[in-house]
C-alpha positions in Angstrom: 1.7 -5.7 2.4 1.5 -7.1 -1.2 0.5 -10.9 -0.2 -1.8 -9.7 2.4 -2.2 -11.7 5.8 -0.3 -15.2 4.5 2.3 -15.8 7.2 5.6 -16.6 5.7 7.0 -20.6 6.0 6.9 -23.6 3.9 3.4 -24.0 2.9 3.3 -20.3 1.6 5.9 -20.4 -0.1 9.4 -20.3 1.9 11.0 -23.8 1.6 14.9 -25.1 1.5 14.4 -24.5 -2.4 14.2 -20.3 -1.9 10.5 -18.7 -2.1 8.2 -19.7 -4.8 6.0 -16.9 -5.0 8.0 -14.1 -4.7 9.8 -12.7 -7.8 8.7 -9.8 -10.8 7.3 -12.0 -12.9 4.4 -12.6 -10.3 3.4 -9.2 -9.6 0.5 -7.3 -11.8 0.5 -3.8 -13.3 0.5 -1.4 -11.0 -1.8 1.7 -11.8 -2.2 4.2 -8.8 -2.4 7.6 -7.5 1.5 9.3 -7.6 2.9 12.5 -5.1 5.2 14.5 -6.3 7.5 15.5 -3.5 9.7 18.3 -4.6 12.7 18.1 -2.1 14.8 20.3 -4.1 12.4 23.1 -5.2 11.6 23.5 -1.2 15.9 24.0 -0.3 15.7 25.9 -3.1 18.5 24.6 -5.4 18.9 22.8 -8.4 20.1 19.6 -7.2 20.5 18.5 -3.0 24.4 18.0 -2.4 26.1 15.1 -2.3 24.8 12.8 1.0 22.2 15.0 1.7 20.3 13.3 4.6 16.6 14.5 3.4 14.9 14.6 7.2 11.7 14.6 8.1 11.4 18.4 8.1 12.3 18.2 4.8 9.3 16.2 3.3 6.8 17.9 5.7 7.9 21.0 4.4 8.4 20.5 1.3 4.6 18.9 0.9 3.5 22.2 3.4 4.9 24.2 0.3 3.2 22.6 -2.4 -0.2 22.9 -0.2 -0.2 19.3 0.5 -0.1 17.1 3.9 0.6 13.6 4.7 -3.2 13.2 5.0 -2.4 13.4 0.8 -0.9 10.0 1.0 -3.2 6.9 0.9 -3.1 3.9 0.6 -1.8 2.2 -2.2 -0.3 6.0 -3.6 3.1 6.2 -5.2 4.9 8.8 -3.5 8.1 9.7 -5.6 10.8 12.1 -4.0 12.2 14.7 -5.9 15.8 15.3 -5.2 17.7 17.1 -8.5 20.4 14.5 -8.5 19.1 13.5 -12.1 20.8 16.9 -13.3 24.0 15.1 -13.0 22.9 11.8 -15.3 23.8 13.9 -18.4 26.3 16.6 -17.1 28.2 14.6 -14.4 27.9 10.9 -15.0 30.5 10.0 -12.7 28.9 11.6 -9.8 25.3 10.3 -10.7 26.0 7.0 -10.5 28.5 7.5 -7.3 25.9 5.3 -5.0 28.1 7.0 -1.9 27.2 10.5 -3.3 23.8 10.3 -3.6 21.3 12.0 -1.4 18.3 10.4 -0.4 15.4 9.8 2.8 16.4 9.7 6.5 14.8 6.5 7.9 12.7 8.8 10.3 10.5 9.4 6.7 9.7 5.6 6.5 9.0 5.1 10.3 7.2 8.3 11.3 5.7 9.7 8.3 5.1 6.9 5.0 4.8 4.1 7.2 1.6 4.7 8.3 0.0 5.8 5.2 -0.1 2.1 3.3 1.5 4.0 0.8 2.4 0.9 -1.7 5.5 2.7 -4.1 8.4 4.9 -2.8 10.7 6.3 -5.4 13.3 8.8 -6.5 15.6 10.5 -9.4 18.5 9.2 -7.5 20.0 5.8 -6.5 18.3 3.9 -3.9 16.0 6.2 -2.6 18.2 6.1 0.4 21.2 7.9 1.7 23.1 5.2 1.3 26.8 7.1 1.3 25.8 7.9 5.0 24.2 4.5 6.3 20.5 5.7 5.5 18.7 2.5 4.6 15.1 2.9 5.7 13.5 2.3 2.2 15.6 -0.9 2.3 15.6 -2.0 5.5 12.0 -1.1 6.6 10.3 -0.2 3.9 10.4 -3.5 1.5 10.5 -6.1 4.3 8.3 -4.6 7.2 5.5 -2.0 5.0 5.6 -4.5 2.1 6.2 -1.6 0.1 7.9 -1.2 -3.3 11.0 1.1 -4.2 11.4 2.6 -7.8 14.9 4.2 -8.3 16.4 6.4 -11.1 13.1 7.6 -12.3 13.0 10.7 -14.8 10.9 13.1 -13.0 12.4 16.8 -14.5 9.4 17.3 -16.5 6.6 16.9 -13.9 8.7 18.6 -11.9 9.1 21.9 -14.3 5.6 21.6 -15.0 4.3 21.4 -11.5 6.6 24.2 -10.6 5.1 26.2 -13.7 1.5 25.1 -12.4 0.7 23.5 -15.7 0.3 20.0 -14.2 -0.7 19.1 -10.8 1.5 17.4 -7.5 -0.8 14.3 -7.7 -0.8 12.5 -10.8 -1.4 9.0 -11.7 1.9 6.1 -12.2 1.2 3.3 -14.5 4.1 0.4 -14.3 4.2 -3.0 -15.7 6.8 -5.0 -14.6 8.7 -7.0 -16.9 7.3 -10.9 -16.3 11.2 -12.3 -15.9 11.4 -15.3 -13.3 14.2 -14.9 -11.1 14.9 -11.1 -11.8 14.5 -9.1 -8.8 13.7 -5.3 -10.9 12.5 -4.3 -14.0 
């Protein structure tokens, strides 16, 4: 986890005034390793439906595919899950930001498969990361409190994703992120 083995009262921080230490403007620039996990290219559509429940057959697949494993994932990686729901940001706006709709990770990914890798960053093209529309909340209920782990939602991916898919750029790249120094804001 981010703060490493501090337990969590008073003198670390949690008091009757809130936490003290946690917020964006106290965490550093993350620069890592990043998987590209192409959910979409492996069912072989353009974008998942809407609610899509991506399983753990899924991901395993879907990394089998690209000739990767979840021995791929180390620590501290960024493991971003490709999904096709950002099609809809330009053509279907209504739809792309239906938080019901969206398709997203089972929470068997978190407990049986990311979990264990110390993976630091999970993230998405879609809202949440989750299948929220269908009570899917393993990124938010076990990811970010019990792995210590970091979600990034919404992020633009189509072009690694066309270019991985043409072999002109690689599944594992590297993800730079600086978050924005604001005390109090909880994203950035």
């Amino acid at each position: 986890n981010f703060r490493g083995n501090q337990v969590f009262n008073h003198e670390y921080g949690a008091g009757d005034d809130g936490v003290n230490y946690l917020g964006i403007q106290e965490l550093p620039t993350f620069a890592t390793r990043a998987i590209l996990v192409d959910i979409a290219g492996y069912k072989q559509v353009q974008s998942l439906m809407p609610q899509y429940n991506i399983t753990k057959h899924d991901f395993l697949n879907a990394l089998s595919k690209q000739n990767l494993s979840v021995n791929n994932i180390t620590a501290g990686d960024a493991v971003f899950i490709y999904t096709g729901w950002s099609v809809h940001y330009d053509t279907d706006p209504v739809l792309y930001y239906d938080i019901e709709q969206t398709p997203g990770i089972s929470e068997e990914i978190i407990t049986d498969v990311l979990y264990g890798t110390k993976a630091m960053i999970i993230g998405s093209d879609n809202w949440g990361v989750d299948a929220l529309g269908i009570g899917q909340f393993g990124a938010h209920k076990i990811w970010l409190p019990c792995a210590g782990g970091f979600i990034q939602e919404m992020l633009k991916l189509d072009e690694w994703i066309m270019d991985a898919r043409n072999y002109s750029a690689p599944w594992i790249g590297t993800y730079i992120f600086q978050p924005l120094p604001i005390f109090g804001g909880v994203a950035s």
